[in-house]
C-alpha positions in Angstrom: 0.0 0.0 0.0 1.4 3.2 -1.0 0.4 6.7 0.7 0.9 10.6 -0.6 0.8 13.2 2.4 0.9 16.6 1.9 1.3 19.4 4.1 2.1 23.1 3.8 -0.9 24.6 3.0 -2.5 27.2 4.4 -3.8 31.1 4.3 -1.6 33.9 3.1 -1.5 37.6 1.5 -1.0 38.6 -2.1 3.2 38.8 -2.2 3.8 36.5 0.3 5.2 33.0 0.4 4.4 29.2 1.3 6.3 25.7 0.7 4.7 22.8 0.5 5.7 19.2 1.1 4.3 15.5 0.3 6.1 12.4 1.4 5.4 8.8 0.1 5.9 6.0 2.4 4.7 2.1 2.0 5.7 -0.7 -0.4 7.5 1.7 -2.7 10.7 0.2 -4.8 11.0 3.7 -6.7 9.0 6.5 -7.6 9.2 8.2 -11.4 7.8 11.5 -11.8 6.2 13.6 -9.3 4.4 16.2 -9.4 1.8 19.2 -8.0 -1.9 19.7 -9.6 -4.4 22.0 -8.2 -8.0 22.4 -8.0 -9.8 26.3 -8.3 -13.5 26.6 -7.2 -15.2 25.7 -9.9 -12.7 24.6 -12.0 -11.2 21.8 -13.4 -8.0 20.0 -11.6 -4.7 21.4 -13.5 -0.7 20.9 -13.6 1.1 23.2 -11.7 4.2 21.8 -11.8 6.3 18.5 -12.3 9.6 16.9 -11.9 11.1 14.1 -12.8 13.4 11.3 -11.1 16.4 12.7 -13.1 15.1 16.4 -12.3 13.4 17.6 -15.1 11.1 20.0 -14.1 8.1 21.4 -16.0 5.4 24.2 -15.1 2.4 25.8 -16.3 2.7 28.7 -17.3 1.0 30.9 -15.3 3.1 29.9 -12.2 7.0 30.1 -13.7 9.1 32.3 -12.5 7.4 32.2 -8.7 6.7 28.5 -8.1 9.8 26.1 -7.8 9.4 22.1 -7.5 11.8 20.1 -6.2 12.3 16.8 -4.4 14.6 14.6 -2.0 14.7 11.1 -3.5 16.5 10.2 -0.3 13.3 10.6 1.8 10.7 10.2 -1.1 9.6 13.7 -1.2 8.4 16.3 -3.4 8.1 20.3 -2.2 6.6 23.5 -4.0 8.0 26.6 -3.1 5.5 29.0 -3.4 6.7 33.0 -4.1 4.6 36.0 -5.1 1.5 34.5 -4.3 -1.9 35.7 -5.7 -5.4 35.6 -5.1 -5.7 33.1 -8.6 -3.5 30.7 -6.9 -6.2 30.1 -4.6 -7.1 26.2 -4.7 -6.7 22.8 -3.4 -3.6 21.8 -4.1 -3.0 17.7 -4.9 0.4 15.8 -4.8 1.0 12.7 -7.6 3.3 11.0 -8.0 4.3 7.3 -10.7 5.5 4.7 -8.3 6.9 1.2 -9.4 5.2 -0.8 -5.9 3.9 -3.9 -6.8 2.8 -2.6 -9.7 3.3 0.8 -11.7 0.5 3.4 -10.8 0.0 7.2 -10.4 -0.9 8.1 -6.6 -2.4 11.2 -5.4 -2.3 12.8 -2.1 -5.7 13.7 -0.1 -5.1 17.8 -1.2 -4.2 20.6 1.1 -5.8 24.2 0.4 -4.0 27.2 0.2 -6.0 30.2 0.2 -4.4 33.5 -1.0 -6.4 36.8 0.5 -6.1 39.8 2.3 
């Protein structure tokens, strides 16, 4: 059994900052790509931002230049550094990741909200 947890999120002003982590723990023999998608009210889920095992990194575009993904294959962890936020980055945020466990399959994590507002 394989498990994403986020953590990180939170409520925050127009400029400012937040970082957020998801760790994968359980039968895992290695992970692929992993990645960051969020959710907007009433919208559909989209990529923010992924990277891969080698560290490739891709982003949408309306978050390069203030969001930065990275990860620590070490402890099986993925992070978004999040700069300059703004109120349209306001969503659930959702953690995947490709792990080879038993079998090959995308994971996601439960989704932690960040809220950006004054």
């Amino acid at each position: 059994q394989v498990q994403l947890v986020e953590s990180g999120g939170g409520l925050v002003q127009p400029g400012g900052s937040l970082r957020l982590s998801c760790e994968a723990s359980g039968s895992i023999f290695s992970i692929n790509a992993m990645g960051w998608y969020r959710r907007a009210p009433g919208k559909q889920r989209e990529l923010v931002a992924t990277i891969t095992s080698g560290g490739r990194t891709n982003y949408a575009d309306s978050v390069k230049g203030r969001f930065t993904v990275s990860r620590d294959n070490a402890k099986n962890t993925v992070y978004l550094q999040m700069n300059s936020l703004k109120p349209e980055d306001t969503a659930v945020y959702y953690c995947n990741a490709n792990i080879l466990s038993f079998s090959t399959a995308d994971y996601w994590g439960q989704g932690t909200q960040v809220i950006v507002s004054s």
